[in-house]
N, C-alpha and C positions, 0 to 999 in steps of 0.2 A: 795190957790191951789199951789202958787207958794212954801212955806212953805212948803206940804206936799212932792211937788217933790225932792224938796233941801234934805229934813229927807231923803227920800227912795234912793236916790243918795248916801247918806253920809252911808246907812245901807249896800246896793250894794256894794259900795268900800270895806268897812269894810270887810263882809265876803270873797271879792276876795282873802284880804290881808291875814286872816286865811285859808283859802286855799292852797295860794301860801306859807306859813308859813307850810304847810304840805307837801307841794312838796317837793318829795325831790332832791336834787341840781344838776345838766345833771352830766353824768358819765364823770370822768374824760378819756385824750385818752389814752386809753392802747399803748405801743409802748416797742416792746422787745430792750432790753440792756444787751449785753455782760456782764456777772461780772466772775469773780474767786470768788469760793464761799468755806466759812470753818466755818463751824457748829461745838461748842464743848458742850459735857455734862456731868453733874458732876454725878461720879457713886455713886449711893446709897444715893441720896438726900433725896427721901421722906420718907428715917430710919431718919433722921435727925431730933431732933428740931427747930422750929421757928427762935431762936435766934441763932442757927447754922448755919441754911440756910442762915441767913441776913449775916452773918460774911465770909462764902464761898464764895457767891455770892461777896462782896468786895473785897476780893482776888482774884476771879477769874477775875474781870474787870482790877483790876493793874498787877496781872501779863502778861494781852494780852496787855494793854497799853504797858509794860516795854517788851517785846517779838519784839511786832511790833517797837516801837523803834529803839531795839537793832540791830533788822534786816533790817533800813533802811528804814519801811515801812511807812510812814507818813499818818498824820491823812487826807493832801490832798488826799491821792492816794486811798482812802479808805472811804465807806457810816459809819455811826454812825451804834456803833453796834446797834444790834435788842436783846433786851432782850426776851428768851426765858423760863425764871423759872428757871432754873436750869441749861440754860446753854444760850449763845447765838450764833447770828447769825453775820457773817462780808463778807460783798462783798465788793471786789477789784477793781478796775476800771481798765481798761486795756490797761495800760501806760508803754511805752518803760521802763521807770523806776523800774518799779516791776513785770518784769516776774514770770509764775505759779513758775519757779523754787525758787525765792525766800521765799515760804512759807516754802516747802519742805526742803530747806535747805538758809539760818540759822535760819529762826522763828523756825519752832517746836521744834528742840532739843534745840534752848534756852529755850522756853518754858517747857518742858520736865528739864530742868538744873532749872528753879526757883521754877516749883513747888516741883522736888527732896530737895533744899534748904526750904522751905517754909515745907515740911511732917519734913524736920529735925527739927527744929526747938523747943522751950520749948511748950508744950500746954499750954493753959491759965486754966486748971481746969480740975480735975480729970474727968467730966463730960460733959464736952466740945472737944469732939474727932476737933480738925482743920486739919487734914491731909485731901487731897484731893486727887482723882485721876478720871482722863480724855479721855474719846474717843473725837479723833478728827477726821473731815472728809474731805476732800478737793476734790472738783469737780469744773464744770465749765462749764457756759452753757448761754444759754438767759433768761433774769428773767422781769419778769412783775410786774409793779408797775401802782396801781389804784388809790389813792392817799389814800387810809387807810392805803398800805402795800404791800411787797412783794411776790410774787406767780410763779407758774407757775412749770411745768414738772420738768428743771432742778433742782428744789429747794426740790420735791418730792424726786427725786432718792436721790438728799444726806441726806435727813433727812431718809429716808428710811435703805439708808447705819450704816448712825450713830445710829439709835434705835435697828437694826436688830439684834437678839439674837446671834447671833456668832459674833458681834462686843463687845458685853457685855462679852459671854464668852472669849474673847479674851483678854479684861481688866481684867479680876479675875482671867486670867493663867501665865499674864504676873508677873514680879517684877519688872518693871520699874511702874513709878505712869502714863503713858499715852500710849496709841497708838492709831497709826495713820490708818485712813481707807482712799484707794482714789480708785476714780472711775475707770472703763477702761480706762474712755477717757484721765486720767492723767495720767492713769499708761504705756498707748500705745504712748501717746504724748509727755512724759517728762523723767516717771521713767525706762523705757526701756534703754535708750538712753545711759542713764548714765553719766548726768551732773556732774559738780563738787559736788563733798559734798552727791552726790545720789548713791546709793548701790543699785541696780535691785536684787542681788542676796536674798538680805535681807526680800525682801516680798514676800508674800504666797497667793495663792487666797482664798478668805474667804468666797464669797454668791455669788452666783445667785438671783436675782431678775426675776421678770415679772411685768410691767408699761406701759400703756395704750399699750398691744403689742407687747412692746421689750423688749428683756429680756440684765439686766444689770448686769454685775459683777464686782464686789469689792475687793478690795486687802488688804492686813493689814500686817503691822510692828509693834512690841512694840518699844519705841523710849528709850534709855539707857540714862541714866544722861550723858551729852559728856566729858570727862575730863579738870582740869584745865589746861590753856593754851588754848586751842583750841576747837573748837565744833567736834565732833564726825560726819564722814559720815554719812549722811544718806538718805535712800532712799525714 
């Protein structure tokens, strides 16, 4: 008897253990964090082939390494990017050190200046196009993190921004290889003001949105190669 209880004990646990082995793990705690947030995506990927796309996408991660860099921006001040396909995702942390203003002016026209160098450059084969060219988007807001990944409203409106078919048309009107899309909330809070290196007159409004509600609007500049010597204002 005792035998049989011991078995049915040891069978008992057992299935508990496959159970709890199905459970799945308590939700991590949601808890909103401030970021500066800049989404970029590369136009006209999925014309691409495979072996095109793997080679853009490498450049596109060393030129925003060598960008953020050049502008100061340290890999502390800043989440690992979030690979998005075709383009990714970077939230800022919001450190006396790296004001919104510093995306604004000097990352992007650096940015804008490597990939101009990087479109000049030899191609590697008659068949192999490496020129690139980029929407960038910069907003700012409270972003939610579950422990898969990033979410939440602010993170909607700017990828919203960045996809939205007059950010597209705005890249294929332009002849610089990138422009810049930013929110109201950057454009009312920074690019108005007319920090150093920021030109207000330079941007246009570009969409209205509607999000759970409220309705957003978007600004846009094409961002020019800045000359040697010095980076180009920009707004």
């Amino acid at each position: 008897m005792d035998h049989q209880m011991e078995a049915a004990a040891v069978i008992t646990m057992a299935k508990a253990a496959r159970v709890g082995a199905r459970r799945p793990p308590p939700p991590a705690r949601v808890r909103p964090r401030y970021r500066t947030i800049m989404a970029v995506d590369i136009e006209g990927s999925t014309s691409r082939t495979d072996p095109v796309k793997a080679e853009l996408r490498r450049t596109l991660y060393r030129l925003l390494e060598e960008a953020f860099a050049r502008a100061g921006i340290e890999e502390r001040h800043r989440e690992e990017f979030v690979d998005r396909g075709d383009g990714a995702l970077v939230l800022v942390r919001p450190l006396d050190e790296v004001p919104k203003t510093l995306l604004l002016h000097p990352m992007v026209p650096i940015l804008a200046e490597l990939l101009a160098e990087h479109n000049a450059g030899p191609a590697p084969g008659p068949e192999r196009d490496r020129r690139m060219r980029i929407r960038v988007v910069v907003h700012a807001g409270e972003v939610q993190s579950d422990g898969r990944g990033s979410f939440g409203e602010a993170l909607d409106v700017a990828f919203r921004l960045l996809d939205c078919p007059e950010a597209k048309d705005a890249l294929r009107a332009a002849r610089a290889p990138l422009v810049l899309v930013v929110s109201e909330d950057i454009y009312q809070s920074i690019v108005r003001h007319g920090y150093e290196g920021i030109d207000a007159r330079a941007y246009h409004p570009l969409v209205r949105l509607e999000l759970t509600g409220r309705r957003h609007r978007g600004w846009v500049r094409d961002v020019p190669r800045p000359p040697r010597g010095g980076a180009r204002p920009l707004g």
